[in-house]
C-alpha positions as CSV (number, residue, x, y, z in Angstrom):
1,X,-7.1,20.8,13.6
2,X,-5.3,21.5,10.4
3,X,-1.5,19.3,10.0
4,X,0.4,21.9,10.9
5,X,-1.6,22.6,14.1
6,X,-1.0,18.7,14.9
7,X,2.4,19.4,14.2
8,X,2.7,22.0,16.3
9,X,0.8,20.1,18.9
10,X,3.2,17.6,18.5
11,X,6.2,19.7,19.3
12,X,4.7,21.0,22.4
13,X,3.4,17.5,23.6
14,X,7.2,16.3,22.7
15,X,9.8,19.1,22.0
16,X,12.9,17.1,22.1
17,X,12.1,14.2,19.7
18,X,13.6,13.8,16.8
19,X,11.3,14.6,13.8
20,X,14.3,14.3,11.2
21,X,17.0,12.3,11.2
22,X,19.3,12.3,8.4
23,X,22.5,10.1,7.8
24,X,25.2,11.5,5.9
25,X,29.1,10.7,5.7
26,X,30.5,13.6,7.8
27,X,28.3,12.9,10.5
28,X,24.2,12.9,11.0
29,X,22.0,15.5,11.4
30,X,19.1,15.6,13.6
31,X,15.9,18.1,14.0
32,X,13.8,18.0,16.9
33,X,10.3,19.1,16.4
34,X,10.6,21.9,18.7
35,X,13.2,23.4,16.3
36,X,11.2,21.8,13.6
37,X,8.1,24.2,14.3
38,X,10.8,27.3,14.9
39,X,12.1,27.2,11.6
40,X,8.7,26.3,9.5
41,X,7.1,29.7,11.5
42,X,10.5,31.7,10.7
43,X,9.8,30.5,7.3
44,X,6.8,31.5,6.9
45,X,7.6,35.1,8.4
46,X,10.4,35.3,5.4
47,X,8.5,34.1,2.8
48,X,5.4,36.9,3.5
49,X,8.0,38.8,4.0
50,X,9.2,38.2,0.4
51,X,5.6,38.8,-0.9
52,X,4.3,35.5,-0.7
53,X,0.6,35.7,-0.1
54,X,-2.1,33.2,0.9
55,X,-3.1,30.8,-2.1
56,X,-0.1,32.1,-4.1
57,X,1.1,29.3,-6.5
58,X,4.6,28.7,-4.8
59,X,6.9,26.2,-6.2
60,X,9.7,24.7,-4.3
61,X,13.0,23.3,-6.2
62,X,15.7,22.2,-3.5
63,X,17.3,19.1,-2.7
64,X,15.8,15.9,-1.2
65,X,16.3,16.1,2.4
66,X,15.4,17.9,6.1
67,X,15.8,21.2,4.3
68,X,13.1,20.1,1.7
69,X,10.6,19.3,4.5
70,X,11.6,22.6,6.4
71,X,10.6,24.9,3.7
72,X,7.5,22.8,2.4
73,X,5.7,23.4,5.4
74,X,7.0,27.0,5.6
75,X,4.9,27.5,2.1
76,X,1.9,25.9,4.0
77,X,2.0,27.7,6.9
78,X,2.7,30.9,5.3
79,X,-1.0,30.4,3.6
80,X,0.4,29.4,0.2
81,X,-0.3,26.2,-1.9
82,X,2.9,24.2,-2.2
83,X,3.9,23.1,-5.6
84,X,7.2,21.1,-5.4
85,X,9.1,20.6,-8.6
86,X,12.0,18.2,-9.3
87,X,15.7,18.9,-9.0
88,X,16.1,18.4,-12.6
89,X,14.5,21.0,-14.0
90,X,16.7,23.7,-14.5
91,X,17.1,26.7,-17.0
92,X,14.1,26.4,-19.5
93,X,12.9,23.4,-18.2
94,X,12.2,25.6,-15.0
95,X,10.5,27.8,-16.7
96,X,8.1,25.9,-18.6
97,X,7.3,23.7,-15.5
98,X,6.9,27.5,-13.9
99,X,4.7,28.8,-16.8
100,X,2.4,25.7,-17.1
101,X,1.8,26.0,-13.1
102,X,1.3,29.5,-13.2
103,X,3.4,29.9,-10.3
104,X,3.7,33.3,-8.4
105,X,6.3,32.5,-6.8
106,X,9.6,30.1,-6.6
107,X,11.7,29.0,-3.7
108,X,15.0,27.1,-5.0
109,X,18.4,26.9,-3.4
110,X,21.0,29.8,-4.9
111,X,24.5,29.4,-3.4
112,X,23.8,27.0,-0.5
113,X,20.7,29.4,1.0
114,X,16.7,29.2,-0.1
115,X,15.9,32.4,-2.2
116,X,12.3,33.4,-2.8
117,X,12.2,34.4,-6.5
118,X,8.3,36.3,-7.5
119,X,7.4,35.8,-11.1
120,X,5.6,38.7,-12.4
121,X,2.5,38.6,-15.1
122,X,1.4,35.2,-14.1
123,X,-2.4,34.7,-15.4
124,X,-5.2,33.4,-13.5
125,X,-6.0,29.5,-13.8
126,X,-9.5,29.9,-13.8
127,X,-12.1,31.7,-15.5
128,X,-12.8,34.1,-12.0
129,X,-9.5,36.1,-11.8
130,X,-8.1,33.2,-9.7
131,X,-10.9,33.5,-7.3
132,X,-12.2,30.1,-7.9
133,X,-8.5,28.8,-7.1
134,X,-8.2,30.8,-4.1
135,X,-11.8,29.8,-2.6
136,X,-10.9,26.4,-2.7
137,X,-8.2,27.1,0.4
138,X,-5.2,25.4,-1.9
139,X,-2.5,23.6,-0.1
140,X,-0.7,21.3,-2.3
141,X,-0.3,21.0,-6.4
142,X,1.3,18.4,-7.7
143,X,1.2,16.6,-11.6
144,X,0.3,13.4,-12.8
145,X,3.2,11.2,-13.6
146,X,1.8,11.2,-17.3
147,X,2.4,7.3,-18.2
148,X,-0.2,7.2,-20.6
149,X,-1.6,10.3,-21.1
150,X,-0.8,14.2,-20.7
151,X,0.2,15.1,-17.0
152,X,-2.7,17.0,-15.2
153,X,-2.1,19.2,-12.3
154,X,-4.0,18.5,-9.1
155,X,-5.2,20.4,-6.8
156,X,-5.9,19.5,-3.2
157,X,-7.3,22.0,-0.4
158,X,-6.1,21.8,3.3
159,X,-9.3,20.3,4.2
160,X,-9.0,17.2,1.5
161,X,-5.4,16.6,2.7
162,X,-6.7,16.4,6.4
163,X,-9.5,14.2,5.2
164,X,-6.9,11.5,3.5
165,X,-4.3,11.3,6.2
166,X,-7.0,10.5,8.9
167,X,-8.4,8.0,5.8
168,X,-4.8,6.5,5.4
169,X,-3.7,5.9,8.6
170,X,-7.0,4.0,9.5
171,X,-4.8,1.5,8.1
172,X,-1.2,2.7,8.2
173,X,-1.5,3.2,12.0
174,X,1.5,5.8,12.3
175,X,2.3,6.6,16.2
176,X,5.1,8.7,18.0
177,X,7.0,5.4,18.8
178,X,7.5,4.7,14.8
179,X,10.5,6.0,13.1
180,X,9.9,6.1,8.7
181,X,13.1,4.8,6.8
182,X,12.3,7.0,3.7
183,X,13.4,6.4,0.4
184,X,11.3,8.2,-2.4
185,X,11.8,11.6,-3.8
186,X,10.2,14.2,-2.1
187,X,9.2,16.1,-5.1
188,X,6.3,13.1,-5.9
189,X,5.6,11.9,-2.7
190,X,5.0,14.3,0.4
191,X,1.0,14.3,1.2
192,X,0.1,10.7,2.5
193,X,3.9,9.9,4.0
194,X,6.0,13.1,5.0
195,X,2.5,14.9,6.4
196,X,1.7,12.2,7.9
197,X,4.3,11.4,9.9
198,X,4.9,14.5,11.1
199,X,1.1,14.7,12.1
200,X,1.7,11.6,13.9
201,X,4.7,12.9,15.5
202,X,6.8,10.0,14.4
203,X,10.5,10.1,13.3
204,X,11.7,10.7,9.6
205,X,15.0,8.8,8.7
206,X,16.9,9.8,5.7
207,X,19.6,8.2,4.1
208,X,22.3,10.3,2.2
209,X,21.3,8.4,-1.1
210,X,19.6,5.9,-2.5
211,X,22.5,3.5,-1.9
212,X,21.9,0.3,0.3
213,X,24.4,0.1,2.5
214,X,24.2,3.8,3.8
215,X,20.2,3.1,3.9
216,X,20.7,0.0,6.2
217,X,22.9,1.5,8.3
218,X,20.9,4.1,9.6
219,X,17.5,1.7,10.0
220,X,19.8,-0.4,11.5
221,X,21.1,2.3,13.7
222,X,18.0,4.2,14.3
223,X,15.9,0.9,14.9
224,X,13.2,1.9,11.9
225,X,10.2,0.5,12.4
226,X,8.1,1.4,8.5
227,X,10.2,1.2,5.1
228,X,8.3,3.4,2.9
229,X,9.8,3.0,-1.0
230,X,9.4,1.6,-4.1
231,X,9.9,-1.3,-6.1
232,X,13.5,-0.2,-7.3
233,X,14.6,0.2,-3.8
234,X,13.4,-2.9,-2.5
235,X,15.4,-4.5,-5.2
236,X,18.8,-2.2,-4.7
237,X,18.3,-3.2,-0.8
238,X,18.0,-7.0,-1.0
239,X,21.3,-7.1,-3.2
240,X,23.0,-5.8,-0.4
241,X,25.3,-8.5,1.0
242,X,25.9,-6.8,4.0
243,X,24.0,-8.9,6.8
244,X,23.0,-5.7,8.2
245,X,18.9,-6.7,8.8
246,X,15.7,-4.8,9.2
247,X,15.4,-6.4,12.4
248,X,12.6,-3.5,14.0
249,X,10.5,-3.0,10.8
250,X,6.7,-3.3,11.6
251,X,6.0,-2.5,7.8
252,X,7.4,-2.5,4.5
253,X,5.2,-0.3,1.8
254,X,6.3,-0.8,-1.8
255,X,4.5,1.8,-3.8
256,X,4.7,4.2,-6.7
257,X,4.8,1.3,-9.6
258,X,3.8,-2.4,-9.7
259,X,5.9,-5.0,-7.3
260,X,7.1,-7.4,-9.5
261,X,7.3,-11.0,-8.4
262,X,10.9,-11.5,-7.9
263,X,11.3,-8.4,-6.1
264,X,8.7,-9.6,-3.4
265,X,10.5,-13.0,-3.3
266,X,14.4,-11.3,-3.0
267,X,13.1,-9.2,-0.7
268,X,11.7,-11.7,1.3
269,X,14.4,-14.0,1.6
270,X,16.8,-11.1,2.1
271,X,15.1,-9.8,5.2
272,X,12.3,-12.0,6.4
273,X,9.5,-9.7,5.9
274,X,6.5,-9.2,3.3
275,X,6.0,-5.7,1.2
276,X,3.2,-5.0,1.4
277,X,2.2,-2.9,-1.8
278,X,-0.4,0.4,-1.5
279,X,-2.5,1.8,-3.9
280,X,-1.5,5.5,-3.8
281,X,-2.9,8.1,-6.4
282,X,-2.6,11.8,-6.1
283,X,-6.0,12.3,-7.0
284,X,-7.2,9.8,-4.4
285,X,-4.7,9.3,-1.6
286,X,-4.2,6.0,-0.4
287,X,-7.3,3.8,-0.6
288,X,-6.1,0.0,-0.7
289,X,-2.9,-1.2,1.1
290,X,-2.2,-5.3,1.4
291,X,-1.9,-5.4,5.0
292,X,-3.6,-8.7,5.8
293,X,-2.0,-10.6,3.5
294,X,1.5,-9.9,2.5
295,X,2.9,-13.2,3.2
296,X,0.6,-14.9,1.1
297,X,-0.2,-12.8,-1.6
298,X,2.6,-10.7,-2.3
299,X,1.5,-9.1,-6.0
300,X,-2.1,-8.0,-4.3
301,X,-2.9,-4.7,-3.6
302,X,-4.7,-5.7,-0.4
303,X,-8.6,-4.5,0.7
304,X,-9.5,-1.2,0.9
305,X,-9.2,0.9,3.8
306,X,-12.0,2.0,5.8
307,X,-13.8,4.7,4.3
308,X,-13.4,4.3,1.2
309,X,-15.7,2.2,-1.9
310,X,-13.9,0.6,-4.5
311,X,-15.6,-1.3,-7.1
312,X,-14.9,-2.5,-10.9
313,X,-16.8,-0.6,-13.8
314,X,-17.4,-2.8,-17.2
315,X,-16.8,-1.5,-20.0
316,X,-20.9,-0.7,-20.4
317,X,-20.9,1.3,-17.0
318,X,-22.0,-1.5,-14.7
319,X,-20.8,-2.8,-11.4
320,X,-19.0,-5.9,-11.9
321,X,-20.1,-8.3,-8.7
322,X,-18.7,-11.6,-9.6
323,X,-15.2,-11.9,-7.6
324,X,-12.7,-14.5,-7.8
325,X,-12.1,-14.4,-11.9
326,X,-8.4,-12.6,-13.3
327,X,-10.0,-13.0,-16.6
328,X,-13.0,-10.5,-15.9
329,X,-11.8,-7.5,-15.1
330,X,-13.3,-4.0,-14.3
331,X,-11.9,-0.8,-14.4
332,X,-11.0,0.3,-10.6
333,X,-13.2,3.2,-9.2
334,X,-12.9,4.8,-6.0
335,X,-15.3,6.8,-3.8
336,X,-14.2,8.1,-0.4
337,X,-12.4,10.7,2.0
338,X,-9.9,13.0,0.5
339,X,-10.1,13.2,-3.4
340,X,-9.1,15.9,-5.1
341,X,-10.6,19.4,-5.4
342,X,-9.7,20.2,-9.1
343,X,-7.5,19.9,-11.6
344,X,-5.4,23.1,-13.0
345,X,-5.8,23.0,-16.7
346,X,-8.0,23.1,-18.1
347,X,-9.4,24.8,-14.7
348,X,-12.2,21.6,-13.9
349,X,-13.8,21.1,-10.3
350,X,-13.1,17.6,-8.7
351,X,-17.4,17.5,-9.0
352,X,-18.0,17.4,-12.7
353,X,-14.6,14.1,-12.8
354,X,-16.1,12.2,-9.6
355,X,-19.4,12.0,-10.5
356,X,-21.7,9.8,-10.6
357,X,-19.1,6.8,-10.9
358,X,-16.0,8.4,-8.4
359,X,-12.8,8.6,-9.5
360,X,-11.9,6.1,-12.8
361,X,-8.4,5.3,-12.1
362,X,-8.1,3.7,-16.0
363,X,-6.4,1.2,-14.0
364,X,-7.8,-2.3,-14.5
365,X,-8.2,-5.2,-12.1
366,X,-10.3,-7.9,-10.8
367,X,-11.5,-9.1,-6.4
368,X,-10.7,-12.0,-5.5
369,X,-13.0,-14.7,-3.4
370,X,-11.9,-12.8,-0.4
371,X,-12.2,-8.9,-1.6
372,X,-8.3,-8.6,-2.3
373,X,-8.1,-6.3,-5.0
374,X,-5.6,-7.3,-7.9
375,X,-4.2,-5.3,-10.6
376,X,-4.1,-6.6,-14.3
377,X,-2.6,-3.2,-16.1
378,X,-3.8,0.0,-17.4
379,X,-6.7,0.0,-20.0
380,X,-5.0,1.5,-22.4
381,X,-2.0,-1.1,-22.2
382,X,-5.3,-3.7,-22.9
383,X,-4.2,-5.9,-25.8
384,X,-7.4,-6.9,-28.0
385,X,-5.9,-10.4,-30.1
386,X,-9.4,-12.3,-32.1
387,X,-11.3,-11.1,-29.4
388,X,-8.9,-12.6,-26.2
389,X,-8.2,-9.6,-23.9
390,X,-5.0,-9.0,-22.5
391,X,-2.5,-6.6,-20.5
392,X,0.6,-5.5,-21.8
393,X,1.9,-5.7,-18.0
394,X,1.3,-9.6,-18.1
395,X,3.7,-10.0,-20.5
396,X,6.3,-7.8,-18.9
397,X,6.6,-9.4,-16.0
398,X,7.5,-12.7,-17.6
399,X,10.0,-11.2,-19.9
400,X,11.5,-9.6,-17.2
401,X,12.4,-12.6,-15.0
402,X,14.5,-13.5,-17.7
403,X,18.2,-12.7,-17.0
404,X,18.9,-11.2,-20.3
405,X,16.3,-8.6,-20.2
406,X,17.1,-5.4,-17.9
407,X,13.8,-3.7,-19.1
408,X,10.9,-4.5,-21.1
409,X,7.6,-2.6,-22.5
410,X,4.8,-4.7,-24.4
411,X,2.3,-2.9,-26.0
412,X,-0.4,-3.4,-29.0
413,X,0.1,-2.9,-33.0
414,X,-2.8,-3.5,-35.0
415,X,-3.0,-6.0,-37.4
416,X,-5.5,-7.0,-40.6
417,X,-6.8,-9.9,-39.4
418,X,-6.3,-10.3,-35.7
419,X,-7.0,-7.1,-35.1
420,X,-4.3,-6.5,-32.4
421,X,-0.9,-8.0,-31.6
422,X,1.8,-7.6,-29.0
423,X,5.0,-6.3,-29.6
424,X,7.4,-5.9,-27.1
425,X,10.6,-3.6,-27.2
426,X,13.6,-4.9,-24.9
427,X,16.4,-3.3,-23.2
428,X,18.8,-5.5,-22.7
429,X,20.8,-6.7,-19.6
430,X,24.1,-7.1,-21.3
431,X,25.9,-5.4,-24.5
432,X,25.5,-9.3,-26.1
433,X,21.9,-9.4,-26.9
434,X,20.1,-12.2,-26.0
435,X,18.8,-14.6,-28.5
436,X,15.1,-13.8,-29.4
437,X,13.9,-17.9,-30.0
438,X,15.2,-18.2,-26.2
439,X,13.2,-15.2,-25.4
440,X,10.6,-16.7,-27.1
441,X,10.8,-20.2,-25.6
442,X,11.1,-18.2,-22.1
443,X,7.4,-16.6,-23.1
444,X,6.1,-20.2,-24.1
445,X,6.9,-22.1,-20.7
446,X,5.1,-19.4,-18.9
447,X,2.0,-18.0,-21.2
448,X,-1.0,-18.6,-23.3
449,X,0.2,-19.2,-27.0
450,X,-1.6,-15.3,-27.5
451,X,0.1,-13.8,-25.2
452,X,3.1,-14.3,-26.7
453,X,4.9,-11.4,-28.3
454,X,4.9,-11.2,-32.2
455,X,7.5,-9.1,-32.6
456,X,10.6,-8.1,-30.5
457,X,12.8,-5.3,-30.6
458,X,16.1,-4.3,-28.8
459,X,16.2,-1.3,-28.1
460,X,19.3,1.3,-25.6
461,X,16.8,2.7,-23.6
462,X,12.8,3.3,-23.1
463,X,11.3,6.6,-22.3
464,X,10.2,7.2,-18.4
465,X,8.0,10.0,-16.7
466,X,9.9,12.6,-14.1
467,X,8.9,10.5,-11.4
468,X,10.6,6.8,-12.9
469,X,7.5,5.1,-14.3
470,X,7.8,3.6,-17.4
471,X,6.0,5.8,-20.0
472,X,3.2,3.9,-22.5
């Protein structure tokens, strides 16, 4: 069956319980998947009502919450290929997002109601009329976060998405009894976590904002047994001085960007329990989570999930076998259930990326002794100093333990005779900027001599993709 025929099985096996349940000041609101399935059918009627055809391009711009969910699936069941697009594009920013998806179609919220707007003209993304697009039996598009490179739009088909959330949950192990505190925007995340849950026919909770202390409440309240967030939300909710504990949560997920050290630790302390961090990429899925061992490796990505092959690549194209050595790394490949059909444009089948080494992430890391997978940055943050390889990330993460620094990026300049260096650019913590020797001395207690940055910078602000990554 596809996911919306398990979540219609789901609401006939269970029609009372709550799919959604979101918290909000005047009182919560809560959706049962019985009247979950209603309105994603009479959503589906309005939107082929409105014209919307099967593999149309449809883009969805509304605000994060049940009503977000509600009409995503009413794009999939109506036969179209959801595209969601962030709530701040607006005006010409809209329209370029609209042009370089080719959409036919956009749903967005006009005066508190979901119009259906059809954009005439729209070309074809292939070279076949959009036949090649359509034959693929397109669900979801969604871009790359672009942190390094230009964003690419990714295609998946119903079939690859039902492929990757069997794949996922292998490991996730999502069941009817588990009720999903969720914190991330919509927008980027939906395929491996909102589908998902509502496959498994477990319970969405979701907080009015991204503030702590409404978010703790209602986990508190509704007993949630899987935080599913990132990085930045693990650190907003272990400042919160409340008391109020995650007393019921099975699993904590940190995902979307690297878990930093101190995060893992405040967390820890703050609540009692591990994050464990997942490997998710939109070309992929979610192929390594750290279930196993959370507690004692807290900045591991964890072992790969059944199904799935992933191995290190040297730079010459070889399998790297050795384990156990930071210093050697690979770049991370992944083979398995559920990658990607194609990318949008240029219009290139998943075949002609995947093959023959699987999907290069550009992500580097090394295995550990015991097959933990560990990240060391991405190779093109790889700092090249007289021949001593390094990542720009390393250097990050000790800079930003210091209390001065709010945010940091480290990246490569060339030089004559060295050949690279590393500079890093600083944001800092307070309007009195920090003291670089005392930055400096911070770097020295903590790294190799050539790791240290040659030149700092303060700067206001650093640049960051749509979906909060730090842009390189």
């Amino acid at each position: 069956m596809s996911v919306l025929d398990e979540i219609r099985a789901r609401a006939r096996e269970r029609p009372d319980a709550a799919a959604l349940v979101a918290g909000a000041a005047q009182g919560e609101r809560r959706v049962s998947y019985a009247a979950l399935v209603e309105r994603m059918e009479a959503g589906a009627a309005r939107l082929r009502k409105a014209g919307v055809d099967r593999a149309d391009r449809c883009g969805l711009l509304a605000p994060q919450g049940p009503g977000f969910i509600e009409e995503a699936i009413s794009i999939l069941a109506a036969g179209a290929c959801l595209v969601p697009i962030s709530t701040d594009h607006a005006g010409a920013a809209l329209e370029r997002f609209a042009e370089q998806a080719a959409l036919h179609h956009v749903v967005r919220e006009v005066c508190g109601e979901l119009r259906c707007e059809t954009r005439r003209g729209v070309p074809a993304v292939d070279d076949a009329n959009d036949d090649a697009f359509r034959a693929l039996d397109p669900a979801y598009l969604r871009f790359t976060s672009g942190t390094t490179s230009e964003r690419k739009g990714v295609i998946l088909s119903h079939a690859r998405i039902d492929e990757r959330l069997e794949a996922a949950n292998q490991g996730l192990r999502i069941g009817a009894e588990d009720r999903i505190l969720w914190l991330l925007p919509m927008a980027h995340h939906f395929v491996v976590s909102i589908l998902l849950y509502l496959r498994s026919g477990a319970c969405i909770l979701l907080p009015s904002g991204s503030l702590a202390r409404p978010a703790l409440e209602l986990a508190a309240r509704e007993r949630a047994s899987v935080l599913y967030a990132s990085p930045f939300h693990h650190h907003l909710l272990s400042k919160d001085t409340s008391g109020i504990g995650l007393h019921d949560v099975r699993l904590a997920i940190s995902t979307a960007e690297g878990l930093r050290a101190d995060v893992a630790m405040r967390f820890r302390e703050r609540f009692g329990i591990a994050l464990s961090q997942a490997l998710g990429i939109i070309e992929v899925g979610l192929p390594v989570v750290n279930l196993a061992e959370a507690e004692t490796k807290p900045l591991a990505l964890g072992r790969p999930l059944p199904g799935y092959d992933v191995w290190l690549r040297s730079d010459d194209g070889k399998r790297l076998e050795a384990p156990g050595d930071p210093a050697r790394t690979g770049e991370v490949c992944i083979r398995g259930p559920g990658l990607f059909d194609a990318y949008l444009s240029p219009w290139t089948l998943a075949a002609a990326i995947v093959e023959p080494d699987g999907f290069r992430t550009g992500d580097q890391g090394w295995f550990d002794a015991n097959g933990t997978l560990f990240l060391a940055g991405r190779r093109k943050s790889r700092i090249n100093m007289a021949g001593m390889k390094f990542f720009g990330e390393e250097v990050e993460d000790v800079l930003a333990q210091h209390p001065a620094v709010r945010e940091c990026r480290v990246f490569a300049r060339l030089h004559p005779q060295l050949g690279e260096i590393p500079v890093a650019e600083i944001v800092p913590a307070n309007p009195a900027l920090p003291r670089k020797s005392e930055l400096l001395a911070h770097c020295r207690e903590r790294l190799p001599i050539y790791k240290i940055p040659r030149e700092l910078h303060f700067v206001s602000e650093l640049e960051h993709t749509l979906t909060g990554k730090l842009k390189r």
